[in-house]
C-alpha positions in Angstrom: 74.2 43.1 38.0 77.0 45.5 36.7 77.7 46.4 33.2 80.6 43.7 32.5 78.0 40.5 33.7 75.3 41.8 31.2 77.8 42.6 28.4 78.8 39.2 28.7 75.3 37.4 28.8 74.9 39.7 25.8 77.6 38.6 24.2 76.7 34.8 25.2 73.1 35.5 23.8 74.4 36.9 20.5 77.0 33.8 19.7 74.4 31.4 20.8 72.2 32.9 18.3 74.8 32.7 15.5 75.1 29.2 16.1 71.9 28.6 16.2 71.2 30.2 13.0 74.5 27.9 11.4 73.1 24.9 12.9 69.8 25.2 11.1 71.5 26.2 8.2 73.8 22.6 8.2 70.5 21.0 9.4 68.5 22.7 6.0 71.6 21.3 4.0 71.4 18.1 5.0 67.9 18.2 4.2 68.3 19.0 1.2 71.1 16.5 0.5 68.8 13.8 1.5 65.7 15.0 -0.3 67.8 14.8 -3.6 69.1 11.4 -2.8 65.5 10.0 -2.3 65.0 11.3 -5.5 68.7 10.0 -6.9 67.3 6.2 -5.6 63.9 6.7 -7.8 65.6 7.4 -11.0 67.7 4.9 -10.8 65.1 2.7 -9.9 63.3 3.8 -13.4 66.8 3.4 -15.1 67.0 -0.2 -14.2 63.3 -1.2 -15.1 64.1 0.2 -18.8 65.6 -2.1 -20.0 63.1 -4.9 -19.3 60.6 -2.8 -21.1 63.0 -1.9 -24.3 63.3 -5.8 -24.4 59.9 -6.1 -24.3 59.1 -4.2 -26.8 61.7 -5.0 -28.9 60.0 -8.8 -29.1 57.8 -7.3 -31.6 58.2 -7.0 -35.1 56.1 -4.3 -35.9 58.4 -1.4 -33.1 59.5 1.6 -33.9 63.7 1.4 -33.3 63.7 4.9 -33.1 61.6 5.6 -30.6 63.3 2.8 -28.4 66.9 4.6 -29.5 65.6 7.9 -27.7 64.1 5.9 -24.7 67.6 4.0 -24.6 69.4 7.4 -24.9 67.8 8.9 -22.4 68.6 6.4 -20.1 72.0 6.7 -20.5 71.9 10.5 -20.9 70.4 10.1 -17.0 72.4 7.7 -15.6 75.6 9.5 -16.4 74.1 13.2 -15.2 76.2 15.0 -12.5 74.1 17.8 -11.5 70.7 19.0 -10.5 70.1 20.3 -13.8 71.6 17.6 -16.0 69.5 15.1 -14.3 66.5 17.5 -15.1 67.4 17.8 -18.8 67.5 13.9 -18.9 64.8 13.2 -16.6 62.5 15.4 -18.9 63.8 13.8 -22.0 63.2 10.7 -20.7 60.0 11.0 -20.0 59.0 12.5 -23.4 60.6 9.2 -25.0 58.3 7.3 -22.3 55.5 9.0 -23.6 55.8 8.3 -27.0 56.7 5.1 -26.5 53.1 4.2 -24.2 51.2 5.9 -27.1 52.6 3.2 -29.6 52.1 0.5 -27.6 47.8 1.8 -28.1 49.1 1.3 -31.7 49.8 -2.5 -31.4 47.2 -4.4 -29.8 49.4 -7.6 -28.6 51.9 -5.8 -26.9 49.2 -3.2 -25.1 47.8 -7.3 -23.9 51.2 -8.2 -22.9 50.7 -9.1 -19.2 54.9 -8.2 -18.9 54.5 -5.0 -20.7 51.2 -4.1 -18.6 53.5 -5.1 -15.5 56.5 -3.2 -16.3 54.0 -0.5 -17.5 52.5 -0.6 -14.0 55.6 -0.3 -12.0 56.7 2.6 -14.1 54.0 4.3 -13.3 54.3 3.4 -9.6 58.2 4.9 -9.9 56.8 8.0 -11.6 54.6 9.0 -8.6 57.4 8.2 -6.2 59.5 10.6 -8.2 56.9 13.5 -8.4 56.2 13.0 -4.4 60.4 13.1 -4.3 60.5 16.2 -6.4 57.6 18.1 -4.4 59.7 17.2 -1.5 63.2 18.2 -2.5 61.9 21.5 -4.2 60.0 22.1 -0.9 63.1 21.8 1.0 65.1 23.7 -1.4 62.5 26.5 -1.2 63.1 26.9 2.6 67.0 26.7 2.3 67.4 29.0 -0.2 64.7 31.4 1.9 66.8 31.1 4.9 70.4 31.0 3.6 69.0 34.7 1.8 66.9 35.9 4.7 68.3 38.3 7.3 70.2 37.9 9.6 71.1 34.1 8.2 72.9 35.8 5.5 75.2 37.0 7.3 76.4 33.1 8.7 75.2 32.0 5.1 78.0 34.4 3.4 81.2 33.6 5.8 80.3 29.9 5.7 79.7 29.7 2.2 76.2 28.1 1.7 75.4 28.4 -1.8 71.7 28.4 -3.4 70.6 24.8 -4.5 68.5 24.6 -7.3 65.1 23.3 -8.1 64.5 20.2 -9.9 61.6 21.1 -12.9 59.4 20.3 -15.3 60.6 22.4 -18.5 58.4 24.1 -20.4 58.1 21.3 -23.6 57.4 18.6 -20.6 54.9 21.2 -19.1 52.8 21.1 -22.3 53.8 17.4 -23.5 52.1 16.3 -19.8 48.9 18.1 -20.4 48.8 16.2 -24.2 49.9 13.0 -23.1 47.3 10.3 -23.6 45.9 8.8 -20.1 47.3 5.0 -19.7 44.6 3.1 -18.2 46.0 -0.3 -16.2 42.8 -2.2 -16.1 
């Protein structure tokens, strides 16, 4: 072989690499685009089942407007949120409100035995573990494109191209501590 052929197979080698390396960083995007949409379809699911559970707590004489305002709030705060971290901001707001408003329901016997309240209650809860798996996942795949778009030598295909960090989706610390307070809901 003379010098020119394995210059160019060297050359070939080193662009196929640099492809590959852009191609799994487009493929690591994606991911991540699609992690935060599975997430994106399980808040909104929880945004449309408030309502029904505002309503049906609002049947009773005895609620606490206030706490329903904040739940309501919340709602609107998270269905109007643009980013990553505005959804976070709401999502942990809302689910401080949610919180508070489960440990009034222990307060009022009739509506803790209201089979649409234990229903609505029920699929809540069902959302909120599809949103936790959803967040493990997207902050999983986050983790690995943020380690690759700043690992060597993707950086160097990261930088020209323009892949920016993504950030995780977290508990803050006030949902941290509210979680390990928060009174277990038992459905049976």
């Amino acid at each position: 072989m003379s010098f020119g052929t394995l210059l160019l197979i060297l050359i070939i080698g080193i662009v196929g690499y640099f492809i590959y390396i852009y191609n799994n960083l487009v493929s690591l995007r994606q991911g991540v685009q699609s992690a935060w949409s599975d997430i994106d379809v399980q808040l909104k699911r929880r945004y449309n089942l408030i309502p029904a559970l505002v309503d049906t707590v609002k049947g009773y004489k005895e609620y606490e407007a206030s706490t329903l305002e904040k739940v309501v709030k919340a709602r609107q705060m998270g269905m109007s949120a643009n980013s990553v971290k505005e959804h976070e901001v709401a999502d942990n707001i809302l689910s401080q409100a949610l919180g508070k408003l489960f440990a009034l329901s222990e307060a009022y016997p009739d509506l803790k035995a209201n089979s649409n309240f234990l229903n609505l209650q029920e699929q809540l809860g069902e959302i909120e573990d599809s949103i936790q798996n959803s967040r493990r996942y997207y902050n999983a795949i986050v983790r690995d494109y943020n380690t690759a778009i700043e690992s060597f030598p993707d950086v160097l295909i990261a930088k020209k191209f323009n892949f920016t960090t993504k950030e995780f989706f977290e508990l803050d610390e006030a949902e941290r501590e509210d979680v390990k307070k928060m009174p277990k809901i038992d459905f049976n």
